[in-house]
Phi, psi and omega in degrees: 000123176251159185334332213245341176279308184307345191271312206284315155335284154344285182296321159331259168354295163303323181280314173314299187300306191304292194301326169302337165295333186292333188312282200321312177273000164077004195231116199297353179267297160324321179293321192285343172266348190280325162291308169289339179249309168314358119288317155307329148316308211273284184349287181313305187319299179320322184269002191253318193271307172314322179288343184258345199272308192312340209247342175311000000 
């Protein structure tokens, strides 16, 4: 597993507690950001899993 699958897990996560805190608090800039680094999560994971396939 290399640095770049662990960022986007990471960031997955991170967009997840935020949009669920954006829920909880009602504030909808928060949902939107939450949302947004969990694709970018899913994105990274993604450039991680291809980068792993090339270097086998």
């Amino acid at each position: 597993m290399n640095k770049d699958k662990v960022k986007g897990s990471v960031d997955q996560v991170k967009g997840e507690l935020k949009e669920q805190w954006g829920r909880l608090t009602d504030d909808q800039s928060q949902v939107a950001e939450g949302k947004m680094d969990k694709a970018k999560g899913k994105l990274k994971e993604g450039y991680g899993e291809v980068k792993d396939k090339l270097t086998d």
